[in-house]
DRENPA-223326 format. One record per residue (C-alpha): x, y negated, z negated; residue in one letter; residue number from 0. Coordinates in steps of 0.001 Angstrom, whole numbers, m for minus. Example, Ala and Ser with C-alpha at 12.3 -4.5 7.8 and 13.67 -1.06 7.14 Angstrom:
2
+---------+---------+---------+------+------+
!      xx !      yy !      zz ! resn ! resi !
+---------+---------+---------+------+------+
!   12300 !    4500 !   m7800 !    A !    0 !
!   13670 !    1060 !   m7140 !    S !    1 !
+---------+---------+---------+------+------+
//
This chain:
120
+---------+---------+---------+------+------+
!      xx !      yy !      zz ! resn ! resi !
+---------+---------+---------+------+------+
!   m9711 !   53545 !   16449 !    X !    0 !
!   m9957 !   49792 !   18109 !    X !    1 !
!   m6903 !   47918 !   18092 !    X !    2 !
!   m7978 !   44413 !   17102 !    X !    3 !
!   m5042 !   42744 !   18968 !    X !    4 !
!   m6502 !   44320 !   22313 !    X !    5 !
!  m10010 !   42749 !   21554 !    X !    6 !
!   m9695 !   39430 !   19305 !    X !    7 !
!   m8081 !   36153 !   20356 !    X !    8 !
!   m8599 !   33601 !   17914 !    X !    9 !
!  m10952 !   34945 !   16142 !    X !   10 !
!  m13701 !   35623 !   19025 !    X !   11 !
!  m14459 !   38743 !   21081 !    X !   12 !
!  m11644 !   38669 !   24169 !    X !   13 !
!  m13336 !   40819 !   26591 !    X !   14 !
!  m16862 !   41331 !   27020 !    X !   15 !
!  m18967 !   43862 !   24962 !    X !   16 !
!  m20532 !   47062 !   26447 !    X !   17 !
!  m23363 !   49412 !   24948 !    X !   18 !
!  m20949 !   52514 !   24513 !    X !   19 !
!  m23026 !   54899 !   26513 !    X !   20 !
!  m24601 !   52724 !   29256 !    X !   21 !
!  m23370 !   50053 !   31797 !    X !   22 !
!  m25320 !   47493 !   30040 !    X !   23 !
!  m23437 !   44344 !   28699 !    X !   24 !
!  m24291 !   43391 !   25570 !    X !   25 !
!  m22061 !   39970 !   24931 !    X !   26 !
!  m19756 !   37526 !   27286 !    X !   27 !
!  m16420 !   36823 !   26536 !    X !   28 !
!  m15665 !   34626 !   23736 !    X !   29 !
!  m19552 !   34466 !   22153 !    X !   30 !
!  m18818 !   36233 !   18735 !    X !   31 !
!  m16727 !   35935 !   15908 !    X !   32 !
!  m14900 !   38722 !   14420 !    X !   33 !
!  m15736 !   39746 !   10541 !    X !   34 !
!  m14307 !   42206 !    8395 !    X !   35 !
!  m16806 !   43370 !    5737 !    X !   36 !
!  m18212 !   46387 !    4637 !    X !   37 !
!  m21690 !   48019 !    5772 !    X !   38 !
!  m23158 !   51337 !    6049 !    X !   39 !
!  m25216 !   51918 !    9165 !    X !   40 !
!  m26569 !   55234 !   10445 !    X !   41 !
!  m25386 !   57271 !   12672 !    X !   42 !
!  m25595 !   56586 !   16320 !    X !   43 !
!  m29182 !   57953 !   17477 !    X !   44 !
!  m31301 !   57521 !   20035 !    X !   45 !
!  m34616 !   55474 !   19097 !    X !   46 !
!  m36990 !   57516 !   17262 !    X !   47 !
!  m34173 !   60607 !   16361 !    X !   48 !
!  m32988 !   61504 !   12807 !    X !   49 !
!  m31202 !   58494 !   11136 !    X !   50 !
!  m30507 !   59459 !    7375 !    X !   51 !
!  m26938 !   60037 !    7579 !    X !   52 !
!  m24585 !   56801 !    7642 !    X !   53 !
!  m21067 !   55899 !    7709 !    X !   54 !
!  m19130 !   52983 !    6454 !    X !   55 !
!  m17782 !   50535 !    9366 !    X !   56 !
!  m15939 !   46957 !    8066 !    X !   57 !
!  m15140 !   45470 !   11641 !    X !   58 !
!  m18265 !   43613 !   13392 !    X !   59 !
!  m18602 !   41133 !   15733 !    X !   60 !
!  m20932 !   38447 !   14220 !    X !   61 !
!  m23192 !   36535 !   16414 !    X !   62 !
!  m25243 !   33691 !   14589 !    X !   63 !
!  m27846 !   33462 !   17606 !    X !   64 !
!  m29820 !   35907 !   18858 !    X !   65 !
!  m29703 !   34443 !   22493 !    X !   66 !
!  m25979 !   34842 !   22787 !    X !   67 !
!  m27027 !   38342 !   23690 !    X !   68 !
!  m27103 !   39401 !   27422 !    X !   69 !
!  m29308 !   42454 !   26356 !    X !   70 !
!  m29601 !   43514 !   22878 !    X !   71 !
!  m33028 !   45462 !   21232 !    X !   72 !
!  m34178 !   45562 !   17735 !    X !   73 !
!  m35142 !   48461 !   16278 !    X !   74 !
!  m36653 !   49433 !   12638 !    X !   75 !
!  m36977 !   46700 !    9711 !    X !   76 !
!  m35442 !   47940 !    6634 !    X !   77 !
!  m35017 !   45701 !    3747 !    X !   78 !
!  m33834 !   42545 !    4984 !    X !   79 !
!  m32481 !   43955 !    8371 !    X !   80 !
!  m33624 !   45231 !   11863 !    X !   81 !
!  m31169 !   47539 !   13612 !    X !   82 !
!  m29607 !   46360 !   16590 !    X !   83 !
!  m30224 !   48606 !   19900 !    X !   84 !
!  m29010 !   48798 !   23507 !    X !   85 !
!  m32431 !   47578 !   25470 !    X !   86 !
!  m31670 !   49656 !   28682 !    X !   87 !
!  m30752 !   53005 !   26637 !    X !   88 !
!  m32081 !   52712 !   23266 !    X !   89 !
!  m28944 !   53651 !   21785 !    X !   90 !
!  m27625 !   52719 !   17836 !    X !   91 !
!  m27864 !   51300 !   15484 !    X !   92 !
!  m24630 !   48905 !   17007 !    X !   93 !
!  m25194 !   46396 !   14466 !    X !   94 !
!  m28320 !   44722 !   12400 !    X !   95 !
!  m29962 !   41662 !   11987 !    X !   96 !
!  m30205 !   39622 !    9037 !    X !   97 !
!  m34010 !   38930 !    8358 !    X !   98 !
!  m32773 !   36535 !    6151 !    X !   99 !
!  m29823 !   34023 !    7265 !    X !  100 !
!  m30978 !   35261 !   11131 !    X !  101 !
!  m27403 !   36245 !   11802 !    X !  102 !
!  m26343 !   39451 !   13871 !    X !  103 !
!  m23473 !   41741 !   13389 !    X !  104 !
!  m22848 !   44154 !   16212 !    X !  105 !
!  m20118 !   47264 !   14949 !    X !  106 !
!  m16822 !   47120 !   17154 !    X !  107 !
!  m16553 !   50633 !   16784 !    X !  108 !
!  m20332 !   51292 !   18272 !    X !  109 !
!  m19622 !   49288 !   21721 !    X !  110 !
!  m17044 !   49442 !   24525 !    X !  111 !
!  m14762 !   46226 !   24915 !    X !  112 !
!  m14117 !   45663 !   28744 !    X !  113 !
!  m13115 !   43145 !   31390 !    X !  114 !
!  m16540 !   42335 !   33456 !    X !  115 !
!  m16518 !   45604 !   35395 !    X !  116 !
!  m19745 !   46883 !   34403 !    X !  117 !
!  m23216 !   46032 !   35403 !    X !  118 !
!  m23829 !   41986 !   34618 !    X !  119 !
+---------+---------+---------+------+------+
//
């Protein structure tokens, strides 16, 4: 469970974000928002494994432009959203992106939250 008070300061993303099973950063310091509301995604896969399981997650970061992202893949369309991926590992869904407003939520509970220790 992520304690919000260790990773948002007024309202944005303290540390930077991390894909969860690779050293790749995903967002800087400070470049998302925090949003509570509710979404089912699947279940963390890599690209191309089983997704039709899913779980309810309510805490994302929300990033309203795609180039805020230091590395970030999309994956699948399905309705009105692509899946958001790590582009080194090919891990997630961590989030999805809104075909239609073109903003991107990326689950807190799907990345790590670090000072800049990992790979840049």
């Amino acid at each position: 469970m992520i304690n919000l008070q260790d990773v948002v300061e007024e309202g944005k993303n303290k540390v930077s974000v991390f894909c969860s099973r690779c050293p790749s950063k995903i967002l800087n310091s400070k470049s998302a928002s925090y949003k509570s509301i509710q979404m089912s995604l699947p279940y963390l896969h890599k690209k191309g494994d089983n997704e039709s399981q899913a779980e309810e997650l309510t805490d994302f970061w929300e990033v309203l432009d795609m180039y805020t992202f230091e590395n970030m893949g999309f994956s699948n369309t399905m309705d009105d959203k692509k899946y958001l991926i790590c582009a080194d590992c090919e891990m997630g869904p961590l989030g999805w992106h809104d075909l239609t407003t073109k903003v991107n939520y990326v689950a807190l509970s799907r990345v790590k939250h670090n000072e800049d220790v990992a790979k840049k």
